[in-house]
LOLOLO-722034 format. One record per residue (C-alpha): residue in one letter; x, y, z. Coordinates in steps of 0.5 Angstrom, whole numbers, padded with zeros to 4 digits, always signed. Layout:
<recs>
AXYZ...
</recs>
This chain:
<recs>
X+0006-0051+0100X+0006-0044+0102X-0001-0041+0100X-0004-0047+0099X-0002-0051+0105X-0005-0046+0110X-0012-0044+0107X-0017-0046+0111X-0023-0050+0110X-0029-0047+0107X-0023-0041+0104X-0026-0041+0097X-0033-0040+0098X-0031-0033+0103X-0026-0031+0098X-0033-0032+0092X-0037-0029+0097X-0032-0023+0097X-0031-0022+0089X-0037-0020+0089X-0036-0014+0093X-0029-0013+0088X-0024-0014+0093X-0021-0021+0091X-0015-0017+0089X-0013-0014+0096X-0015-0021+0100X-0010-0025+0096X-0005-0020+0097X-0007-0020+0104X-0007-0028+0105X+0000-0030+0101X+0004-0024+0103X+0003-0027+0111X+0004-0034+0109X+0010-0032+0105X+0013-0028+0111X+0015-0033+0115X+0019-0037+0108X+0021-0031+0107X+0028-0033+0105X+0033-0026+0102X+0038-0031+0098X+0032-0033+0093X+0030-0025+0091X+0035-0024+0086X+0032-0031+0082X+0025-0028+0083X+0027-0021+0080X+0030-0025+0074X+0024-0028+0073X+0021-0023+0073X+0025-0019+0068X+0025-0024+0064X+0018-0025+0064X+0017-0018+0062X+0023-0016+0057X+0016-0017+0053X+0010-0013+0057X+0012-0007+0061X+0008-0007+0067X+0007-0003+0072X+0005-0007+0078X+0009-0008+0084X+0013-0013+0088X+0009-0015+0093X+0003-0016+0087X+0008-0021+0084X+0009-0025+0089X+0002-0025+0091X-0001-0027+0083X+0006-0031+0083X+0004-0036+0088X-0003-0037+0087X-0003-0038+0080X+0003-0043+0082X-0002-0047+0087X-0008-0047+0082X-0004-0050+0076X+0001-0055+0080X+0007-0051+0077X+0010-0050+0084X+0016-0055+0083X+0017-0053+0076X+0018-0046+0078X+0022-0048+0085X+0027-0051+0081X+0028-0044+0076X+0028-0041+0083X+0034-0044+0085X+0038-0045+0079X+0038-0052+0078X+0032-0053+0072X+0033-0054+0065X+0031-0050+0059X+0024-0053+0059X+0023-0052+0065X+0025-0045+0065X+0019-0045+0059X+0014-0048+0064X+0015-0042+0069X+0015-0036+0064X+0009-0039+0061X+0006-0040+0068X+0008-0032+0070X+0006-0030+0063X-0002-0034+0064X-0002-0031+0071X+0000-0023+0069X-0005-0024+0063X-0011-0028+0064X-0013-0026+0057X-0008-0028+0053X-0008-0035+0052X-0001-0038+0050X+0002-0045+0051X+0009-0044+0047X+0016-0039+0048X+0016-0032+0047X+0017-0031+0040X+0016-0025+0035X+0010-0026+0033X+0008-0027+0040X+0010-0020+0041X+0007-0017+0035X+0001-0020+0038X+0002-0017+0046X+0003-0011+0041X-0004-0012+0039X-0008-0013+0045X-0004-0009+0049X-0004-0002+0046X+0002+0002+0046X+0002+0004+0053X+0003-0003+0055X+0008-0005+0051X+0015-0004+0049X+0019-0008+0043X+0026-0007+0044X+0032-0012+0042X+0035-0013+0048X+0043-0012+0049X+0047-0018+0047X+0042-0019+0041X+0043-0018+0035X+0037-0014+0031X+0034-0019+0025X+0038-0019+0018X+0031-0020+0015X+0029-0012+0013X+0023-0013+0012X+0021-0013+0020X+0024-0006+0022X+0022-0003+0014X+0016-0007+0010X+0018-0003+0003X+0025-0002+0001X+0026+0006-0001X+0030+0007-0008X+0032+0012-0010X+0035+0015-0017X+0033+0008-0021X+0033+0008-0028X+0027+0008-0032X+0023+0002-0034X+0027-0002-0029X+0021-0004-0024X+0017-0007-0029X+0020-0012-0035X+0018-0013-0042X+0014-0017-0045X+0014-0019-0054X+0008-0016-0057X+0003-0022-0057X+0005-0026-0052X+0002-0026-0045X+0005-0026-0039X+0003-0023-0032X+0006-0018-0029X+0009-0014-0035X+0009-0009-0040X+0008-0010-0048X+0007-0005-0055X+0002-0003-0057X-0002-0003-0065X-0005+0004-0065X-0011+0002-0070X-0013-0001-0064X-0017+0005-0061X-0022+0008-0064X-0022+0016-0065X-0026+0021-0068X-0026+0020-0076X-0025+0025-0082X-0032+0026-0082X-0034+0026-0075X-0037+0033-0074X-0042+0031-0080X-0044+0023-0077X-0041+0023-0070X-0038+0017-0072X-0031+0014-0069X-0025+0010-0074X-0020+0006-0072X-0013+0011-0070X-0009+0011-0076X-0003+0005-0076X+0002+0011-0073X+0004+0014-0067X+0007+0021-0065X+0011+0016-0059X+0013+0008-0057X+0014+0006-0050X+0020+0004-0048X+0019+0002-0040X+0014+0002-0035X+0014+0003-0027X+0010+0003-0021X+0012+0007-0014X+0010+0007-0008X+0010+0013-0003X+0006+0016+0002X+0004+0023-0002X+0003+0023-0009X+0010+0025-0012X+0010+0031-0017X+0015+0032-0023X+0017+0024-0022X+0021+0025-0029X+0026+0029-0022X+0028+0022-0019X+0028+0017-0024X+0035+0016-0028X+0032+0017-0037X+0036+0015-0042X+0040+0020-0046X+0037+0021-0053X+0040+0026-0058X+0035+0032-0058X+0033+0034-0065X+0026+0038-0067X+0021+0042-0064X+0019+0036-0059X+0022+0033-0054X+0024+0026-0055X+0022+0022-0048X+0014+0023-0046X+0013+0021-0039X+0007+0020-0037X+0005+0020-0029X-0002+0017-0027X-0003+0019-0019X-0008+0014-0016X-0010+0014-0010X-0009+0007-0005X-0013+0011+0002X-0020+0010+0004X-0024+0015-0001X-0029+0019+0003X-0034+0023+0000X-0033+0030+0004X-0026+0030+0005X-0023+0036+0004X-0015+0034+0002X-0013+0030-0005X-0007+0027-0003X-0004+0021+0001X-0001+0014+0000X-0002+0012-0006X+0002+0010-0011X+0005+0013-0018X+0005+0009-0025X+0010+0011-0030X+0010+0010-0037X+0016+0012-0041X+0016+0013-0050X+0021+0015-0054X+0019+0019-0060X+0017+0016-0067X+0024+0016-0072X+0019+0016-0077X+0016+0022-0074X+0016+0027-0079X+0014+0022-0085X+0009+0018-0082X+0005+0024-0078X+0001+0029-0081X+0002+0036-0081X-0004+0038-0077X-0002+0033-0072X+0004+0036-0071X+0002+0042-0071X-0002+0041-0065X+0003+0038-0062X+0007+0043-0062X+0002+0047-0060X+0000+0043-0053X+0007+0042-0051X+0009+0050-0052X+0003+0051-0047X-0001+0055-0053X-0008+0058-0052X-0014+0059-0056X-0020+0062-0057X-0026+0057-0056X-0034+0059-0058X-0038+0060-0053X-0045+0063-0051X-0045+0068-0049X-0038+0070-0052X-0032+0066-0053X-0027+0064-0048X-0019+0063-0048X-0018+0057-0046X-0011+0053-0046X-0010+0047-0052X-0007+0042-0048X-0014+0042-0044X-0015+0037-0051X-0011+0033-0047X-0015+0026-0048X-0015+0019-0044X-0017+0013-0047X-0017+0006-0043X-0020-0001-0044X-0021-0007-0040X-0019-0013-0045X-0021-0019-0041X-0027-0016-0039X-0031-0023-0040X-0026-0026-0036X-0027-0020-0030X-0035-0021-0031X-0034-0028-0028X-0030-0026-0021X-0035-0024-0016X-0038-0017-0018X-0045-0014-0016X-0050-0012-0022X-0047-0005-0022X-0040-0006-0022X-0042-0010-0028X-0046-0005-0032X-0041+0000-0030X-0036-0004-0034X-0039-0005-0040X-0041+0002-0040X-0035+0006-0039X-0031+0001-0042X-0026+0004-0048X-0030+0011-0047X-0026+0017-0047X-0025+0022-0042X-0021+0029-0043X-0016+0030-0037X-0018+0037-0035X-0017+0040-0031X-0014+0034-0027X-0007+0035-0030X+0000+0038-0030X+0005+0039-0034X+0013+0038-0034X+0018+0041-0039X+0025+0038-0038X+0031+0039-0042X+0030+0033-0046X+0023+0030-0044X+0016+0032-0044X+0012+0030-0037X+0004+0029-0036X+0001+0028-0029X-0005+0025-0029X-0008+0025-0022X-0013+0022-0021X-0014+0024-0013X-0017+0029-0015X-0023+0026-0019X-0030+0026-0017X-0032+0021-0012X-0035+0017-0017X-0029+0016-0021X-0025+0015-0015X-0029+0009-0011X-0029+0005-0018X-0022+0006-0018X-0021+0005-0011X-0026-0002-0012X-0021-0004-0019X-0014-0004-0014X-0014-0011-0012X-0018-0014-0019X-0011-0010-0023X-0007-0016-0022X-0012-0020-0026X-0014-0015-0032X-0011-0013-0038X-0011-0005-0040X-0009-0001-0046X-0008+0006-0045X-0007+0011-0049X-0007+0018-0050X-0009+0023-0056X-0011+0031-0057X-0017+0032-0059X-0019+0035-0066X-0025+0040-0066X-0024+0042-0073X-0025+0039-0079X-0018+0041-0081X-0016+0037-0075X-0019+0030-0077X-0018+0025-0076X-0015+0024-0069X-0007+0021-0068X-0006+0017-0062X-0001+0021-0058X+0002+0014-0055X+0000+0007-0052X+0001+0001-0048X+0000-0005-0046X-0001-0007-0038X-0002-0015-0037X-0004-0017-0030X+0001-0011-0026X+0000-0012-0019X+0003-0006-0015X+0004-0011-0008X+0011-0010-0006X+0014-0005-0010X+0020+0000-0009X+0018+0006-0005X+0021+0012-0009X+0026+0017-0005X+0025+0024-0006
</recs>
């Protein structure tokens, strides 16, 4: 049968003899290219040239002709495919015989990459994979449609102006479900106490609190987004007193690889936003010196801070301080964490931490908004978040925020705001348009 038949004896020996030297290639191409002269035939180059099309609608290749008959050929003759693949020369095969010449042209263009089914998607992405880019190129031919399915051209929707609180549901007080959201008691943190600058020691936050929340978001983008409270759809709420009546709190965290020596805080990562109304009861419930200090951190005062050797002016919303804890902390510790993980749970866990200088501020028509960016935060700090991003989906975090009193006149300490976050998982969520 062509190439085959006319091969003498003792071929195949010569020709491994002759790999050893690196010119297997050049006696292939030599040997079946003078074997097909004579059965040359002009009326079977279309069907030959639509084979190969067909084959490589996949793959670009850049090999000519004659190197695709040649590897054609033997490959045909090596696999006792011939009869297949002259049927689809001649236009008289079926579907599956079709199949069996393109998996035949497909093994022998790729020696490499084992397939035994038809070209498919996931076939193509894995071409993709191994190939490299400048051997592949994936595009929908004409005369097919594109897939109805997003998803494969845009992983991540992109959302934009969505209304607060809508990515996330809510969840009753008490209650326990995944994925959500649910109030807070703020007696639950502890805070510095009436007599803390005389004993050091930390009570229970009164049972009031300066804002309620009303709805939690996650997005995601490819830079962190500043002033988030810009595209995001906030109820309207009657303004009325010294302070605004909507918090919004933004926490940038970072989703990129954490390098000790790089030079720029920014990249893919994703924005959890949480919203609160202000207290009706807050002009009863709150004390005056709290109120007092609100006012002051939202009109970005300053004050004087002692110091050695001289005093300083430093800003009052540099008070601004984080409170967070793990509730499930026994159910985390059963989960594969080394020793270390382990003790920097229990350590760190419910201890709080003053926000400065890793903050920004946003002073809106009707809103009050705080950045908390935690790409630029040590790099301890950030490998321990970075190792807590796929442990968020099983732990429940309470958050809060306070300012911090350094005069006894400004004790006790008053939660600002509060929530409740039960198992968030940040996969699949809404890239947010800007």
């Amino acid at each position: 049968m062509g190439a085959c038949a006319s091969r003498p004896k003792g071929w195949a020996l010569r020709l491994s003899k002759k790999k050893k030297n690196g010119r297997q290639r050049r006696i292939i191409r030599r040997r079946v290219s003078s074997s097909n002269r004579s059965n040359f035939n002009p009326q079977l180059q279309g069907s030959m040239d639509g084979a190969w099309f067909d084959c490589t609608s996949v793959m670009d290749s850049e090999r000519g002709d004659e190197e695709f008959y040649s590897v054609y050929d033997d490959v045909v003759s090596l696999n006792g495919s011939e009869s297949a693949i002259q049927r689809t020369r001649e236009g008289g095969a079926d579907e599956s015989d079709r199949m069996q010449g393109l998996v035949v042209v497909q093994n022998a263009c790729l020696p490499c990459l084992p397939s035994t089914s038809p070209l498919s998607v996931d076939n193509k992405l894995s071409f993709r994979k191994r190939l490299g880019p400048s051997r592949l190129s994936f595009k929908w031919r004409e005369g097919h449609a594109a897939p109805a399915d997003p998803t494969l051209v845009s992983p991540r929707a992109v959302v934009k102006r969505p209304i607060a609180g809508s990515t996330i549901p809510h969840c009753p007080m008490g209650k326990r479900m995944p994925d959500c959201w649910s109030p807070l008691e703020p007696n639950t943190f502890k805070v510095r106490g009436r007599n803390y600058l005389r004993d050091k020691k930390k009570e229970l936050a009164p049972d009031c609190a300066a804002y309620y929340p009303f709805g939690v978001d996650i997005f995601l983008s490819q830079r962190k987004i500043d002033h988030i409270a810009r595209f995001v759809e906030l109820p309207v709420v009657n303004v009325d007193g010294d302070v605004p009546s909507i918090l919004v709190v933004n926490v940038q965290i970072p989703l990129y690889p954490i390098s000790m020596f790089q030079s720029e805080h920014d990249g893919e990562g994703m924005n959890l936003v949480m919203y609160f109304k202000l207290s009706e009861s807050y002009s009863k419930d709150l004390p005056a010196h709290f109120r007092e200090s609100l006012t002051k951190f939202i009109n970005d005062e300053v004050e004087r801070v002692r110091g050695f050797p001289v005093d300083t002016i430093a800003p009052f919303r540099e008070r601004l301080k984080i409170l967070g804890r793990i509730v499930n902390v026994d159910e985390l510790s059963k989960l594969n964490l080394n020793a270390a993980e382990r003790r920097l749970m229990n350590a760190c866990n419910e201890k709080p931490v003053l926000s400065r200088p890793q903050h920004e501020f946003y002073l809106g028509e009707n809103y009050f908004e705080i950045d908390l960016d935690l790409h630029r935060f040590s790099y301890v700090s950030r490998k321990g978040i970075e190792s807590f991003h796929e442990r968020m989906k099983l732990s429940i975090l309470d958050f809060g925020l306070t300012i911090q009193g350094n005069k006894a006149e400004e004790l006790p300490e008053h939660i600002l705001c509060c929530v409740r976050l039960d198992e968030l998982d940040y996969h699949n969520r809404y890239n947010l348009g800007t």
